[in-house]
C-alpha positions in Angstrom: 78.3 113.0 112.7 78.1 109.5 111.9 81.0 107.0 112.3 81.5 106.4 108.7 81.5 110.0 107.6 85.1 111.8 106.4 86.1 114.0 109.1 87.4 117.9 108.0 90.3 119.1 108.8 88.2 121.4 110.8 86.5 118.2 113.0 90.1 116.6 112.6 91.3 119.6 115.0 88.5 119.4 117.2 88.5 116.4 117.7 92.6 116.9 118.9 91.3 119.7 120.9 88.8 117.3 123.0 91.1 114.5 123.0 94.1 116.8 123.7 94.8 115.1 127.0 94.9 111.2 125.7 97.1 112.6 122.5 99.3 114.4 125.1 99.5 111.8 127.5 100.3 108.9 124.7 102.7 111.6 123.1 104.6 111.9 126.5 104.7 108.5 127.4 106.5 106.9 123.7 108.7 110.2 124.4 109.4 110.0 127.8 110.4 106.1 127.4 112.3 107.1 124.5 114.2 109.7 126.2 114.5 107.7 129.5 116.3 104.6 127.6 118.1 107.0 125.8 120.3 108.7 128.8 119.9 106.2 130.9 121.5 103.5 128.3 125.4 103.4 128.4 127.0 105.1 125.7 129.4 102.9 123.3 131.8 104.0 121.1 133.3 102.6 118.4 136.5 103.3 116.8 137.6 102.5 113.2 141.3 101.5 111.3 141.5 100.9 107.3 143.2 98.1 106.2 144.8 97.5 102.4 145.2 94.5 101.3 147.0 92.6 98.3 145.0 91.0 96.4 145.9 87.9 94.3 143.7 86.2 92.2 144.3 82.7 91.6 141.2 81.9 89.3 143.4 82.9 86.1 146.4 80.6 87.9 144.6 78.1 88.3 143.2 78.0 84.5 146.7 77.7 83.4 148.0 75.1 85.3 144.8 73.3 85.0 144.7 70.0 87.4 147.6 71.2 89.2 145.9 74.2 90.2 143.5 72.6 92.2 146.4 70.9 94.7 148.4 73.8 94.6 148.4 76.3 98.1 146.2 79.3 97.4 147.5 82.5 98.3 144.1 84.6 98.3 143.4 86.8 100.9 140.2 86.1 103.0 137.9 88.2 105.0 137.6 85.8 107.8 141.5 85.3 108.1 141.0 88.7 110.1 139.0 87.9 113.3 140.6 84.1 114.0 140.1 83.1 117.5 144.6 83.0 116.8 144.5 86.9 116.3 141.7 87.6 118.6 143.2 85.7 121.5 146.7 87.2 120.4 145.1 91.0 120.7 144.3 89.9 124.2 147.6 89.1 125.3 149.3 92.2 124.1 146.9 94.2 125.7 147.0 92.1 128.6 150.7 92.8 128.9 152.2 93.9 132.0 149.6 92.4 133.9 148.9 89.8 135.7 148.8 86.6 133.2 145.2 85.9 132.4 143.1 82.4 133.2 141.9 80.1 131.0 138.6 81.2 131.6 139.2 84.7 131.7 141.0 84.2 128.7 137.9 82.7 126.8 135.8 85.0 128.0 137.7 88.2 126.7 138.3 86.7 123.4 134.4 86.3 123.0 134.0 89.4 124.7 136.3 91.0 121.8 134.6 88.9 119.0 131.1 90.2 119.9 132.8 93.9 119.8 134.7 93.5 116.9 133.8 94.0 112.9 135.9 93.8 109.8 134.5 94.4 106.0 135.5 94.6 102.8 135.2 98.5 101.9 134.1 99.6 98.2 133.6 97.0 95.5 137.6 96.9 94.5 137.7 94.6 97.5 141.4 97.0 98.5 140.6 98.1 101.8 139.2 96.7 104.9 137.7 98.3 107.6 138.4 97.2 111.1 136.4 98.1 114.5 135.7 97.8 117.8 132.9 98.9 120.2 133.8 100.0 123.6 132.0 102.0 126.7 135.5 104.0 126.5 136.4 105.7 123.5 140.1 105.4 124.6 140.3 102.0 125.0 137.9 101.5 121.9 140.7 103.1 119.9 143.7 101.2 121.4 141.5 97.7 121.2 141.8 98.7 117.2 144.8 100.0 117.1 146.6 96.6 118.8 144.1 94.0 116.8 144.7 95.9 113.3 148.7 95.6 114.4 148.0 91.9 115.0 146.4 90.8 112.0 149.3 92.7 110.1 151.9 90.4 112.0 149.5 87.1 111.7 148.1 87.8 107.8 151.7 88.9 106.6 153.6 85.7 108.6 150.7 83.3 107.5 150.7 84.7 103.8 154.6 84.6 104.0 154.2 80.9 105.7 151.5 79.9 102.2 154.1 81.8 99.6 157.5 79.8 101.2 155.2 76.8 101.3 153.8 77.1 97.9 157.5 78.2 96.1 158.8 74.6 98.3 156.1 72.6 96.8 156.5 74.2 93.3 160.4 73.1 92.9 159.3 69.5 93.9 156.7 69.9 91.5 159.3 71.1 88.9 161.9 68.7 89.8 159.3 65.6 89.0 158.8 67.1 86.0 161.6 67.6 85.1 162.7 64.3 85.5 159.6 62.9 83.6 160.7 65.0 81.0 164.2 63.4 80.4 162.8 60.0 81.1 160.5 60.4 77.9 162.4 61.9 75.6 164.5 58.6 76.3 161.9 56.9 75.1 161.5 58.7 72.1 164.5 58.4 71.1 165.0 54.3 71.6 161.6 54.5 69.6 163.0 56.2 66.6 166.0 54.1 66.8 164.0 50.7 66.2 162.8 52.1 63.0 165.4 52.2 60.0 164.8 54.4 57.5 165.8 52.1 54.9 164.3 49.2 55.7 161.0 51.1 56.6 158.4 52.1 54.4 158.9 52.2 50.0 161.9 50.2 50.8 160.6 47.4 51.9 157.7 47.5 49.5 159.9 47.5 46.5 161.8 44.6 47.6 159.2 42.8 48.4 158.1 43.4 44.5 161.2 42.1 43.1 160.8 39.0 45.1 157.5 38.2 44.0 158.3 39.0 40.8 161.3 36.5 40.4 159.0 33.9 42.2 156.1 34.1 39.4 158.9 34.1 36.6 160.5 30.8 38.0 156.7 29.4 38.5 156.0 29.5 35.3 158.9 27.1 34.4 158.8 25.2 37.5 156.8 24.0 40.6 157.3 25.0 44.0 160.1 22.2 44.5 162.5 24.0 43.5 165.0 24.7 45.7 165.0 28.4 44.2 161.9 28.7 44.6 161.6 27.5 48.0 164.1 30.5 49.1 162.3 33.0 47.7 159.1 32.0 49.6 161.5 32.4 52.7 162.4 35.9 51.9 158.9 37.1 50.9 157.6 35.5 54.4 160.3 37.4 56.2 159.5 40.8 54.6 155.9 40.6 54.8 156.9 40.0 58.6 158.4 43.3 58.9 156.0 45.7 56.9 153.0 44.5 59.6 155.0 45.7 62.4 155.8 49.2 60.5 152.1 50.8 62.0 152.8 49.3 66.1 156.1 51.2 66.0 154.6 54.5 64.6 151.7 54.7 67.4 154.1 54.3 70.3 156.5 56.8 68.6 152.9 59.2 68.7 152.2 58.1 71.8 156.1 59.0 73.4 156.1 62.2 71.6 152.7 63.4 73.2 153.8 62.4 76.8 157.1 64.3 76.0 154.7 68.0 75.1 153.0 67.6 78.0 155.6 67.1 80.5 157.1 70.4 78.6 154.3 71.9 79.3 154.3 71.1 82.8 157.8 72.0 83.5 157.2 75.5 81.5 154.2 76.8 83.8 155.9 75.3 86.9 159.1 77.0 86.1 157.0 80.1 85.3 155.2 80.3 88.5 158.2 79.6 90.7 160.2 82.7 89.4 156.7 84.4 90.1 157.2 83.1 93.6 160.8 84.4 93.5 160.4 87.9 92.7 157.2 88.3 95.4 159.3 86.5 98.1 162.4 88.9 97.1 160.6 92.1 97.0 159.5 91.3 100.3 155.7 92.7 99.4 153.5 93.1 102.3 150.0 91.3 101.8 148.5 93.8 104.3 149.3 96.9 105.8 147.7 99.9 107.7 146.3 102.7 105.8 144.8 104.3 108.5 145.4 103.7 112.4 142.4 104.1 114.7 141.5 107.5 116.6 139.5 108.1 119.9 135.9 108.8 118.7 134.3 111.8 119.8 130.6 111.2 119.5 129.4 107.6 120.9 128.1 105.3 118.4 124.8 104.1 120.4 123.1 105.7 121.7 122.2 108.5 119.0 120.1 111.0 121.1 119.2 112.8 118.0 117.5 109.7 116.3 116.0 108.1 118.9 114.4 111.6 120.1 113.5 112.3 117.2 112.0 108.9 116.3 110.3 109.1 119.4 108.5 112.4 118.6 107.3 111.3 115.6 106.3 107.6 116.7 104.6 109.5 120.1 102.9 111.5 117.3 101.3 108.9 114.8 100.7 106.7 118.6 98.5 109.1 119.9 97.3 110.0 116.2 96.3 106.3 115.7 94.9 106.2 119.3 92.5 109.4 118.8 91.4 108.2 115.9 90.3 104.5 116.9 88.5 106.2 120.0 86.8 108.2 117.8 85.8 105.6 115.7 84.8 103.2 118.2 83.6 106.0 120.9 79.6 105.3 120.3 79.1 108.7 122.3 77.7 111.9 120.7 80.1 114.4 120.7 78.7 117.7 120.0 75.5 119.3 120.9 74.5 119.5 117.1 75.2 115.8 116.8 72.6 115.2 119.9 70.2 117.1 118.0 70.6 115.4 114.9 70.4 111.8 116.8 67.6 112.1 119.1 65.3 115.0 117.0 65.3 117.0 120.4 66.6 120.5 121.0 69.9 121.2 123.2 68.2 123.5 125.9 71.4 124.6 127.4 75.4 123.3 127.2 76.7 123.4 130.8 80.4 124.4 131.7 82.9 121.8 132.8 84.0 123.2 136.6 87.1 122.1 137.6 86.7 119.5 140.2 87.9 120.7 144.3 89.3 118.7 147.2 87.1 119.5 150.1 87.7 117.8 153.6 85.6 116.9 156.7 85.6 118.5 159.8 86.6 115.9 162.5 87.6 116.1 166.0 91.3 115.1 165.2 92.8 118.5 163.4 95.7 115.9 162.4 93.0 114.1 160.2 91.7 114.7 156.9 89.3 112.7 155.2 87.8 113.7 151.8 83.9 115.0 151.4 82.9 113.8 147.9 79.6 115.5 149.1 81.3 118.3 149.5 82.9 118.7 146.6 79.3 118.0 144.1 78.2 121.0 146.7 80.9 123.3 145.9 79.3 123.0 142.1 76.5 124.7 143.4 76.0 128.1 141.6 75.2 129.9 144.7 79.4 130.0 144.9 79.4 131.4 142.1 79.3 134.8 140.2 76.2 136.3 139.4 77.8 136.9 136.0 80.3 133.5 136.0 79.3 131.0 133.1 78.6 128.1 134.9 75.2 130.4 136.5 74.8 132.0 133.5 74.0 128.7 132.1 71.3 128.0 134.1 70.1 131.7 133.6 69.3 130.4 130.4 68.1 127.1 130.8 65.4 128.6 132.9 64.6 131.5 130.3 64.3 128.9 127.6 62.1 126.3 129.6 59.8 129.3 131.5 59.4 131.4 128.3 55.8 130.2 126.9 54.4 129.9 130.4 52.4 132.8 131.2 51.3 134.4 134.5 49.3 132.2 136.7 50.0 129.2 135.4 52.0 126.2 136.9 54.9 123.8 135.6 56.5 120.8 136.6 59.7 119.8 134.8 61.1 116.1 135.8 64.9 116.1 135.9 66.3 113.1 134.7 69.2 110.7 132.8 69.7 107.6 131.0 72.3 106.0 133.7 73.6 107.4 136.9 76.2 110.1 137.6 75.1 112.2 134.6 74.8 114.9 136.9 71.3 115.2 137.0 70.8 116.5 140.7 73.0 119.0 140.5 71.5 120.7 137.2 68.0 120.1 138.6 69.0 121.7 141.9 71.4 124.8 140.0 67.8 125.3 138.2 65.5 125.7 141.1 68.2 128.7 142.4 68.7 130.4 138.9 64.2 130.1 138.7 64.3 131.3 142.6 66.1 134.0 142.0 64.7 135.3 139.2 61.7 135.8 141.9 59.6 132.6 140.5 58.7 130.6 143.7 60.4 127.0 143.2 59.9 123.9 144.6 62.2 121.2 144.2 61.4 117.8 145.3 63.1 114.9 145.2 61.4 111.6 143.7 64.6 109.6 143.4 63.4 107.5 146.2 66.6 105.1 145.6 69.3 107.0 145.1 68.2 110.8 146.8 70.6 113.1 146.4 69.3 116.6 146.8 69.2 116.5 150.9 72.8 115.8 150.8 73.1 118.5 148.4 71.6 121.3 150.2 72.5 119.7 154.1 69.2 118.9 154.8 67.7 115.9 156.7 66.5 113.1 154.7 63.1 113.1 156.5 60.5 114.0 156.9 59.9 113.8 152.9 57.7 113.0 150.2 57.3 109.8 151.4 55.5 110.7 154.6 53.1 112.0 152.6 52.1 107.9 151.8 53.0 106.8 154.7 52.1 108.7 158.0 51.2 112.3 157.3 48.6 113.7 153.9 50.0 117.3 154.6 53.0 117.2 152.4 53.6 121.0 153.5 55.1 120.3 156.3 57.8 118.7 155.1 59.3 121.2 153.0 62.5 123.1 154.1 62.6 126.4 153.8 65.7 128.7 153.3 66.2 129.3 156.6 66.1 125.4 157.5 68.6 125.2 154.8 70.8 128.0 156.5 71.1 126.3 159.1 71.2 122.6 157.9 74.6 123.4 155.7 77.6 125.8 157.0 79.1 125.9 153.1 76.0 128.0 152.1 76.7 130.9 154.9 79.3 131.9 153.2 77.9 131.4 149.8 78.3 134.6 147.8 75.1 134.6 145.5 72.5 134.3 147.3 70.0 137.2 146.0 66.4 135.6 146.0 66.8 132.9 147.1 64.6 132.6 150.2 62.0 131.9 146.9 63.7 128.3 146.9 62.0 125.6 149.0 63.1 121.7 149.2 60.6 118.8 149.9 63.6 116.2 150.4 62.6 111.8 149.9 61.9 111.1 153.1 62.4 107.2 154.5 63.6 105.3 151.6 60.2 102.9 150.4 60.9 99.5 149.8 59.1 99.4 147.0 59.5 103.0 145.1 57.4 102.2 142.0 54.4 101.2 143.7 54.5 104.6 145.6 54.8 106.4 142.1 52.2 104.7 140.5 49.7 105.1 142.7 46.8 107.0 142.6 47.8 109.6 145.3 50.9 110.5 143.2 49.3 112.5 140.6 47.1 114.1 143.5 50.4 114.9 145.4 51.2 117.0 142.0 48.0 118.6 141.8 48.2 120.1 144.5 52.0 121.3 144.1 50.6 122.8 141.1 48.4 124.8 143.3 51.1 125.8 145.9 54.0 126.4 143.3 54.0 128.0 139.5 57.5 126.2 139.4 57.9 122.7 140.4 61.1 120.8 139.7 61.2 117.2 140.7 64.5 115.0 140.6 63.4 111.8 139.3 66.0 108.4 138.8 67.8 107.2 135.9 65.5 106.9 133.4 67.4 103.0 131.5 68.0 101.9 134.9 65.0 102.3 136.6 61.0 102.9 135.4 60.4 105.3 137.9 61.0 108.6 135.6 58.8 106.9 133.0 56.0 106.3 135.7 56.7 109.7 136.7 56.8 111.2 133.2 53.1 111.6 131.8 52.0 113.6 134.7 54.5 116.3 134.4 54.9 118.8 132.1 58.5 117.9 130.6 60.9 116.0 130.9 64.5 117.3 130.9 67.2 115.1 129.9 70.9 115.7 131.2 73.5 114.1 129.0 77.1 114.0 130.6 79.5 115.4 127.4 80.9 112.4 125.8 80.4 109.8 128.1 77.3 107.5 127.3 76.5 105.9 124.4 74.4 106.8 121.8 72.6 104.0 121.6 71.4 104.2 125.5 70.8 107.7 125.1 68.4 106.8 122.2 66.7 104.0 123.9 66.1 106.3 127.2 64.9 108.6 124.4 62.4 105.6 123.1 61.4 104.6 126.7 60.5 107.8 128.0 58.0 108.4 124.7 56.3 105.1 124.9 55.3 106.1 128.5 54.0 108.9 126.9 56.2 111.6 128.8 57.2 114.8 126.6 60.5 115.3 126.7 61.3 118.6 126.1 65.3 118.6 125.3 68.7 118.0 126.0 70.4 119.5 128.9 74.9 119.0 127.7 76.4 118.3 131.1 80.2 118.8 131.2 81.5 120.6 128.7 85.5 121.2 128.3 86.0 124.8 126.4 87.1 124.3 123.0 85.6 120.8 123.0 82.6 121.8 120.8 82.9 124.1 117.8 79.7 126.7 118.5 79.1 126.2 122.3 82.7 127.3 122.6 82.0 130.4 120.9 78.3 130.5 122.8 80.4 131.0 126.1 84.3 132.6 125.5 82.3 135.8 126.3 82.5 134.7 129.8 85.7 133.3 130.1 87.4 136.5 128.8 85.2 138.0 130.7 87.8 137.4 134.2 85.9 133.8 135.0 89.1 131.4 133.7 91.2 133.5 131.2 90.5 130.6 128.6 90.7 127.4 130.9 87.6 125.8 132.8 86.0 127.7 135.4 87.2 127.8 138.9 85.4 128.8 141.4 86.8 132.0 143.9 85.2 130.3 146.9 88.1 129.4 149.5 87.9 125.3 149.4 86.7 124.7 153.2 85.5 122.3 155.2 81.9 120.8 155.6 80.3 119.2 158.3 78.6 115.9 157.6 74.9 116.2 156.6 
């Protein structure tokens, strides 16, 4: 499956199924956090009281009386007149009564202390009610903290709103008494200004006569010259009147002018007379600004933290974590997956998908009882299949791996298969070594030799000296016969084997361990005794199985390779790379080895789709009721090799 393809719901579940254990342990982890901060964190409670509130709005006020407005004391309640530091440090010293008085310090501190733990909000759009909290580890003293600093602002709000109303009414009857006195002092004016203009001497009055007299001055003009003495008073009079009627239009604009100021101060003293009897009727009736509409109860149910939510939450964030973490492994995990995805890759067939065993602590025999020191030797010998089952999976496995690599050879003829991987602890060995029993005791007569001449592991595996080996056949002695080990060499060279339980057939399994390790192994391998050492293996064995070295790390297998007869690949499930795998794959072929398959090392049940089919047979079967196979051999103690 390639790394861009859509998984199925299907591969979606297998792919929980193999990465069950990082979704579990990523689930658990958010969860168990989660869950830890959520008992562990102190509860807090918080307790509520509902405040109502009058109201006033002065916007409309303040449109009437225009200019005034602006100077005049607002009486609108505000939301922040309710946590002053006045009332909060008031709230502290009621509920600090009957104790010991409190420090400046301490006092500070509690008054931020109650600040932090205290809320107040306007409730619903009508802007009527108020509510009023405070958080507290206690839910009793959560309650009384409200309780006392609801009963507080009360006291403070209604005296301070009394305090703005008394000061507002005093400032409105000076108000009304200036005006009142500007009033007076221009209707005075208005009327001294009327006063200065006659009636009769103002206006067509004065126009007429001033007519007449021009009239009697052009008669007497005609019959005499300005001279005359007649004429001369006439001139006077006309001079005087024309005096007056200029000054008629200055008297009219300051009448205009007194009359305006005269409105406006009416004005004035109306709307302040109005609002003071306002003032009046709210300082008479004696109307609380606020007032509790609902005291505050113990709470029942803490406020923080909510166990539902935050376990819940941390399910479901556990969830898409471990999701989101399975799913970017899977997309960046460049290891194949499934045995059909290894076919598809590398064009080779799957010759057999092996078991995962569960893994068992085995200790070393040492002369101090009181001391135990693990025997990782031990424990890759415990995966032997001679402690298994005749019938158990894990040698069924090999049962079948042997069938499908022996079932073209025919009588009388000879194979060598080379056991090998792309990088180390693949579990090559042990496969190679469970195949030389399963072939041994199907009655073929197996030799397995070990031509890791780095890293030998097969000696260890069976208890066997390291030498003699196969190297003393370059070195000291041609006869490579004699040093094979034989199964009663191995008897006695490993005390876990006595008390193997399957050992039918196989005193047809013989060991030709490394011998010295060479200091050069290649040149050993590729010289021209090696293939001769094979030839005549060929002649002494129909079944040779030789343990070769990691294929990427080292050339040996590939040196190895053309002279045998196949080359087996073991893949550990899910752990190397596709991309190594492949060029093991390419490096093997240009040395012009024939690989024969893949050999699926490691296999979880329920990991792979088909193989877990191939083998729930056996697990019903009694061999691990559905979980990887265990097996029944006692864990004991082995003696070093």
């Amino acid at each position: 499956m390639e790394l861009s393809e859509e998984l199925s719901i299907r591969e979606f579940f297998s792919l929980l199924r193999r990465r069950r254990r990082e979704f579990l342990v990523c689930w658990s982890t958010v969860f168990g956090i989660t869950a830890l901060y959520t008992f562990l964190e102190t509860p807090t409670y918080r307790s509520e009281a509902v405040l109502r509130v009058q109201v006033q709005d002065d916007s409309a006020r303040n449109a009437q009386m225009g200019a005034l407005g602006l100077v005049t004391p607002s009486t609108t309640f505000n939301i922040e007149q309710l946590l002053t530091p006045q009332i909060l440090e008031e709230c502290v010293k009621r509920l600090n009564e009957g104790k010991p008085p409190l420090s400046h310090q301490a006092m500070d501190a509690n008054v931020q202390s109650l600040e932090k733990r205290s809320q107040a909000d306007f409730q619903g759009s009508d802007r009527q009610l108020v509510d009023v909290s405070v958080s507290s580890p206690h839910p009793k003293v959560a309650a009384d903290e409200t309780n006392v600093l609801t009963q507080v602002m009360v006291d403070i709000v209604g005296a301070d709103m009394t305090a703005k109303t008394h000061r507002t009414k005093q400032f409105i009857e000076d108000q009304l008494k200036d005006t009142s006195g500007k009033l007076k002092e221009s209707e005075d004016r208005l009327r001294q200004s009327r006063e200065k203009m006659d009636p009769e001497s103002m206006g067509g009055a004065l126009g007429t006569h001033l007519a007449e007299l021009k009239n009697r001055r052009s008669t007497l003009l005609q019959k005499y010259t300005n001279e005359l003495p007649e004429v001369k008073q006439l001139n006077a009079e006309i001079h005087v009147l024309e005096g007056q009627v200029k000054e008629i239009p200055n008297q009219e604009i300051d009448v205009t002018r007194v009359m305006r100021d005269v409105r406006l101060n009416e004005e004035m003293f109306t709307m302040l007379r109005t609002r003071l009897e306002e003032l009046q009727i709210v300082e008479s009736a004696h109307v609380a600004p606020i007032s509790i509409v609902e005291p505050a109860s113990i709470p029942s149910v803490p406020e923080s933290p909510n166990k539902r939510y935050n376990l819940t939450m941390g399910t479901l964030a556990g969830l898409l974590l471990g999701l989101i973490i399975v799913m970017a492994r899977h997309h960046f995990d460049t290891s194949m997956v499934t045995p059909e995805e290894i076919e598809a890759y590398l064009q080779l067939p799957v010759l057999a998908a092996i078991p995962h065993i569960e893994r068992r602590s085995v200790e070393l025999s040492v002369n101090d009882p009181l001391v135990r020191k693990a025997d990782p030797m031990g424990e890759a010998r415990s995966r032997l299949i001679l402690n298994f089952p005749s019938q158990s999976p894990h040698a069924e496995v090999h049962h079948l791996l042997r069938n499908n690599l022996m079932k073209d050879v025919k009588n009388g003829e000879s194979r060598i298969f080379l056991f090998t991987s792309a990088v180390a602890a693949e579990g090559k060995s042990i496969t190679a070594a469970n195949f030389a029993v399963a072939a041994a005791q199907s009655g073929i007569p197996t030799l397995l030799a070990e031509v890791d001449l780095r890293e030998p592991m097969v000696d260890k595996l069976f208890g066997l000296p390291q030498e003699p080996g196969i190297t003393n056949y370059f070195y000291t002695s041609p006869r490579w016969e004699t040093s094979i080990a034989r199964w009663e060499q191995i008897k006695n060279g490993a005390s876990n084997l006595k008390e193997a339980i399957n050992l039918d057939g196989i005193s047809n399994l013989h060991i030709l361990p490394s011998g010295k390790r060479p200091s050069n192994p290649i040149s050993l391998l590729s010289s021209d005794r090696f293939p001769l050492l094979l030839q005549s293996m060929r002649q002494r064995f129909p079944l040779i199985i030789l343990d070769g070295a990691p294929a990427l790390l080292f050339a040996d297998s590939s040196i190895v390779g053309p002279h045998v007869d196949g080359i087996i690949l073991v893949y550990r499930f899910g752990r190397t790379a596709r991309e190594i795998l492949r060029r093991t794959h390419n490096q093997l072929v240009t040395s012009n080895a024939k690989i024969l398959g893949i050999v699926v090392n490691d296999i979880m049940q329920g990991q792979v789709g088909s193989y877990h089919n191939y083998y729930g047979s056996y697990y019903k079967g009694g061999y691990g009721g559905g979980t990887p196979y265990k097996s029944p051999t006692p864990a004991v103690r082995y003696s070093k090799p």
